[in-house]
PLY file of the C-alpha trace (Angstrom):
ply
format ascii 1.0
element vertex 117
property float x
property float y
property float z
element edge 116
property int vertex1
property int vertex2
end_header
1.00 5.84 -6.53
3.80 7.81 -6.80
7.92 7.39 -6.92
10.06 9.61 -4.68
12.99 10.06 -6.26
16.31 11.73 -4.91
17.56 9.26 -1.98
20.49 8.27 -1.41
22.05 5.37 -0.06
19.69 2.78 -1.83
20.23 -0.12 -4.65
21.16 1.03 -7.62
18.39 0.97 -10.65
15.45 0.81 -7.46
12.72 3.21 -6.91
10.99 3.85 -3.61
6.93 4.24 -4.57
4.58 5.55 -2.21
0.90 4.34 -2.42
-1.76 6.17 -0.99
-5.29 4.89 -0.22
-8.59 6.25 1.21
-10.75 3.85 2.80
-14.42 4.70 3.89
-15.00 2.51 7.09
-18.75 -0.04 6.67
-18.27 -2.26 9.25
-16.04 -0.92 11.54
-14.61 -4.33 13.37
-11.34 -3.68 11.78
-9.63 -5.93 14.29
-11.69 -9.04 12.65
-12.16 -7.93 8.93
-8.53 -6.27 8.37
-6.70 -8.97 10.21
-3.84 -9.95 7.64
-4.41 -6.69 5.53
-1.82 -6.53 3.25
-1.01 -4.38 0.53
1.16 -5.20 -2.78
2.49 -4.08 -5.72
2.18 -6.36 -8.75
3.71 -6.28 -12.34
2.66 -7.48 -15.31
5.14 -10.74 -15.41
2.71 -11.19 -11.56
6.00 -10.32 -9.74
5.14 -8.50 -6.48
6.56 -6.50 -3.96
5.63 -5.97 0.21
6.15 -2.92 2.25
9.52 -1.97 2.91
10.81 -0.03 5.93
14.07 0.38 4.34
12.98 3.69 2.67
12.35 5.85 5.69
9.91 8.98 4.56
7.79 11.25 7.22
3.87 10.52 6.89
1.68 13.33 7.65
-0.18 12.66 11.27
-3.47 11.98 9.78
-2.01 8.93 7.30
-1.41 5.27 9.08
-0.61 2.06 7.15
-2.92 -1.44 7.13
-1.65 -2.47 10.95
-2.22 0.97 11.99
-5.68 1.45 10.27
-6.90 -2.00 12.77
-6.08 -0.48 15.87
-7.22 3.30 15.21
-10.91 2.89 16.55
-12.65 4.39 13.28
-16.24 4.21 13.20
-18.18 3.28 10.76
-18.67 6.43 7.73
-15.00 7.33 8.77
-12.58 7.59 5.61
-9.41 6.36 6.59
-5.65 7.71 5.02
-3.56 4.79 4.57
0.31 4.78 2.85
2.56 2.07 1.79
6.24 2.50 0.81
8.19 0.01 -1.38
11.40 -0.51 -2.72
10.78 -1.75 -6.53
13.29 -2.07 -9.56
13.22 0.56 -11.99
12.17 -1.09 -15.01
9.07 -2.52 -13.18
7.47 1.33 -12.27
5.57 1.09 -16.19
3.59 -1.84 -15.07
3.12 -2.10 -11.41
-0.32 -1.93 -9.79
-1.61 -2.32 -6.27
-3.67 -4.70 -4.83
-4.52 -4.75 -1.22
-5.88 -8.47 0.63
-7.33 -9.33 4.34
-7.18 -12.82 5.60
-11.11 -13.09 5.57
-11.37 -12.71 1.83
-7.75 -14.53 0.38
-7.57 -15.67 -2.38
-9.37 -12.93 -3.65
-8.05 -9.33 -3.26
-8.51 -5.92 -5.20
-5.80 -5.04 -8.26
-6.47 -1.86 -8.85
-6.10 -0.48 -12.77
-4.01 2.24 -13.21
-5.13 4.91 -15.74
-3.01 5.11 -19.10
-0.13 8.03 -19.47
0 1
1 2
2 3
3 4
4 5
5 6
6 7
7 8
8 9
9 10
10 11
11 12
12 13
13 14
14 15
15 16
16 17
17 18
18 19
19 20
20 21
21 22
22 23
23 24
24 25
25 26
26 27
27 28
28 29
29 30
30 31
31 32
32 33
33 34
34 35
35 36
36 37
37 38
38 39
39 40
40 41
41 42
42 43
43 44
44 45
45 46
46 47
47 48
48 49
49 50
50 51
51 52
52 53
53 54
54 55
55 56
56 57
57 58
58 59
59 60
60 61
61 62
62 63
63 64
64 65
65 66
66 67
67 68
68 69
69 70
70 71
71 72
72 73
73 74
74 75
75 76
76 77
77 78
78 79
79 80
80 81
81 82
82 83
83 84
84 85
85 86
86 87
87 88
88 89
89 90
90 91
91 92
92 93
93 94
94 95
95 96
96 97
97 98
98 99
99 100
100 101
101 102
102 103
103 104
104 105
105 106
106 107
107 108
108 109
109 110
110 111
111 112
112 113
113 114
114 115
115 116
């Protein structure tokens, strides 16, 4: 995860954060098993945020997002580059972690711990 700071025309005291994930295909029926993906960023008061397509940055060719990643045909042993952008509130950046869900497996997802600074 990363911010990327420097845009203009945004809410005041928010910070677009990209999050980048690489996913090595098992089973690759992606249509069934990543139907509903979804990936989220969660505080520590359990506030979370969904993608965003307000914050418009270019993604390198070879990175796709949870709906692309279902329709891209990988096989299985592929490793996948997937990227989410949000648009989150300054003062929740110190806490937020991601945490990524398909329909198949809700209510449980993957939170994903963030190393100390």
């Amino acid at each position: 995860m990363r911010g990327a700071f420097g845009m203009s025309n945004l809410p005041t005291d928010s910070v677009p954060v990209l999050a980048d994930f690489q996913v090595k295909i098992g089973n690759p029926d992606l249509q069934k098993l990543w139907l509903g993906c979804k990936v989220m960023l969660i505080d520590k008061d359990g506030r979370r945020w969904s993608p965003t397509s307000i914050v418009s940055l270019k993604t390198p060719d070879n990175v796709g997002n949870c709906i692309s990643a279902i329709f891209s045909g990988a096989r299985s042993g592929d490793t996948l580059n997937l990227r989410e952008t949000f648009l989150v509130p300054k003062e929740a950046t110190k806490s937020i972690r991601p945490a990524v869900s398909v329909a198949s497996e809700r209510p449980r997802f993957l939170l994903f711990q963030l190393e100390k600074d």
